[in-house]
C-alpha positions in Angstrom: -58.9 -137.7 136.9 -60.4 -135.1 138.9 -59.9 -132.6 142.2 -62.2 -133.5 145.1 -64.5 -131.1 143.7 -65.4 -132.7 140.3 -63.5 -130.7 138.4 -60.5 -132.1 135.6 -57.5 -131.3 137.0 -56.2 -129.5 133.8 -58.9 -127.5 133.5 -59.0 -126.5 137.7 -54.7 -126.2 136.9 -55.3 -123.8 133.9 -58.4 -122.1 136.1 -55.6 -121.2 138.6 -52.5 -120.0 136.2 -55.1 -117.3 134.6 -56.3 -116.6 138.4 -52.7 -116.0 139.3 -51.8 -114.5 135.9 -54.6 -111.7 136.8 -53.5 -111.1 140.3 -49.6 -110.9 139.6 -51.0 -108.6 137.1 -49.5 -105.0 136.9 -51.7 -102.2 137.0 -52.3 -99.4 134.7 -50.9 -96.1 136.6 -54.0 -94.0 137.5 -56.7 -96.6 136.4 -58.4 -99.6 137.8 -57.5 -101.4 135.0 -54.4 -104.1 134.4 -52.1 -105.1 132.0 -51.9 -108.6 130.8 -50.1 -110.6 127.8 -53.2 -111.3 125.4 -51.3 -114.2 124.1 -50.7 -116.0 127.9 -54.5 -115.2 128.1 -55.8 -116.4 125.2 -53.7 -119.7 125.1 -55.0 -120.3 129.2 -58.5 -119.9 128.0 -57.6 -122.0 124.7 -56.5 -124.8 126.8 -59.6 -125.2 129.2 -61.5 -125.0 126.3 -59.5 -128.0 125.0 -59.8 -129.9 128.3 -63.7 -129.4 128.6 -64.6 -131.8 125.0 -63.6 -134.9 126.9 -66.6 -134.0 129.7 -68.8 -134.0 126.5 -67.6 -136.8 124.8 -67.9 -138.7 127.6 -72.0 -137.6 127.8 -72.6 -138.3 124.5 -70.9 -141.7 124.9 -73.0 -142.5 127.7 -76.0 -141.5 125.8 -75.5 -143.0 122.6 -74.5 -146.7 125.1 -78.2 -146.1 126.5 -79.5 -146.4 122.9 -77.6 -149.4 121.9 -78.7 -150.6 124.9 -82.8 -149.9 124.6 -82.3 -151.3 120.8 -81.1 -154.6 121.9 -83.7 -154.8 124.8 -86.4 -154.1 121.8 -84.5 -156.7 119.5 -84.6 -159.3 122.4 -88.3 -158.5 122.9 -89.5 -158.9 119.9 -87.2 -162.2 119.4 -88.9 -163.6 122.6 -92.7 -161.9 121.2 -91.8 -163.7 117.6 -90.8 -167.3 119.4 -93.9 -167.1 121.7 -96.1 -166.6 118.9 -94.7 -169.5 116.6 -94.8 -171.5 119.6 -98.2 -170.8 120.1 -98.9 -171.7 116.8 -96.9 -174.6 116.9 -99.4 -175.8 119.7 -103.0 -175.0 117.7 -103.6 -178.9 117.7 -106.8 -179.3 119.8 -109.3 -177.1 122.1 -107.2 -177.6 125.5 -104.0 -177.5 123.5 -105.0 -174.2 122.1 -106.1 -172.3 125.0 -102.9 -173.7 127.0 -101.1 -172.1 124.3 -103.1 -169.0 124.3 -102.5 -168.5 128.0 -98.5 -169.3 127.8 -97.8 -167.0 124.8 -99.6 -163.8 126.7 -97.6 -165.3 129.4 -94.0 -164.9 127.7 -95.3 -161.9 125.9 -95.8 -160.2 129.3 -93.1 -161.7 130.6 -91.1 -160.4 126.9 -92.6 -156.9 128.0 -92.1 -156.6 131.4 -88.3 -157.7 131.0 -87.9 -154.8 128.0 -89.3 -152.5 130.2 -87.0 -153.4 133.4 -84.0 -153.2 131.3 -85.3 -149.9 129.3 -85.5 -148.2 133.3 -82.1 -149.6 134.4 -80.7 -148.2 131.0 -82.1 -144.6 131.4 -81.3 -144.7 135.3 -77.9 -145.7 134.4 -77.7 -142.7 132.0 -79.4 -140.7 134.3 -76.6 -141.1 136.5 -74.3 -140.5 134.4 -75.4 -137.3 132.9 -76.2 -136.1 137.0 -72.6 -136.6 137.2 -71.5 -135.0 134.0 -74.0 -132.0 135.5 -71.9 -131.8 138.5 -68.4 -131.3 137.0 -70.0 -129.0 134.7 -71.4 -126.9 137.6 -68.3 -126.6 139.6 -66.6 -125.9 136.8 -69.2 -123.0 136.5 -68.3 -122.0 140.2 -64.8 -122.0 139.5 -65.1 -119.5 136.8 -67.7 -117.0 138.4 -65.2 -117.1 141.5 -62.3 -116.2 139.1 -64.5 -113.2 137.8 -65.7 -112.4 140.9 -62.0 -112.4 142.3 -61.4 -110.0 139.3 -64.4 -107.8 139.6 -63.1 -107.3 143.4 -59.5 -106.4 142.3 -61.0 -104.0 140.0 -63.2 -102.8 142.3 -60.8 -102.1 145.1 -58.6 -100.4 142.8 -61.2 -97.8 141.7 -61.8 -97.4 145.5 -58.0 -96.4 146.1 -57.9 -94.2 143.2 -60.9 -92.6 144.7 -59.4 -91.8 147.8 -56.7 -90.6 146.6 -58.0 -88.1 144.7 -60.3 -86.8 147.4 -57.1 -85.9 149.8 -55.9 -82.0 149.3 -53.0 -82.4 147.5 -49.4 -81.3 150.1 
């Protein structure tokens, strides 16, 4: 299950406890710096790292399914190859016979090929699609993170800023 966006819902639900973990945040007294619970952190961070495997296992799935599938489309191949050529040899009886034969077995042989090679495309376009999609959530996922840093970096940033200012008015 995912969020309009692509992204697992656990892992977009865990992205948004650590973003709200590090904006309820208290700050360190004269610093640009905050203070959070290592162990909240660590166990948010723990659990997307949990909830990203399935994205993966899913890919490699999908890849390993392509394989299985171009194996069976060579297996089918050469089964239709082999039967052509036994047929063909089944058929060596006179001249006409012969080139009859000759002409059907290259005939089912490119017929053997052609059919590999249309079900070898559809398998990699298949995977293709697959991994595109896999690339996707994996790059929102991305986006998510660098706007949670970002959001950070910003935090931090305007706190410097204020503590700045505040030391460049005379003191009353």
């Amino acid at each position: 299950m995912s969020d309009h966006r692509g992204v697992p819902l656990d892992v977009e639900a865990k992205l948004h406890q650590l973003e709200r973990l590090v904006a309820e945040a208290k700050a360190v007294p004269l610093s640009a710096s905050i203070m959070l619970n290592r162990a909240e952190v660590d166990g948010l961070v723990a659990d997307v790292r949990d909830a990203l495997p399935d994205e993966l296992t899913q890919a490699r799935w999908v890849i390993k399914e392509r394989d299985e599938i171009l194996e069976r489309a060579q297996a089918d191949a050469d089964r239709i190859v082999a039967d052509a050529r036994a047929e063909a040899e089944r058929l060596v009886s006179t001249q006409e016979v012969v080139r009859s034969a000759d002409r059907e077995s290259e005939r089912v042989i490119e017929d053997a090929r052609e059919q590999a090679r249309q079900m070898r495309l559809e398998a990699e376009d298949y995977v293709d699609a697959k991994l595109a999609n896999f690339e996707v959530v994996l790059q929102k996922t991305l986006t998510a993170v660098e706007k949670g840093r970002q959001k950070l970096r910003g935090r931090l940033d305007t706190d410097q800023l204020a503590e700045e200012f505040e030391l460049d008015e005379p003191a009353s």
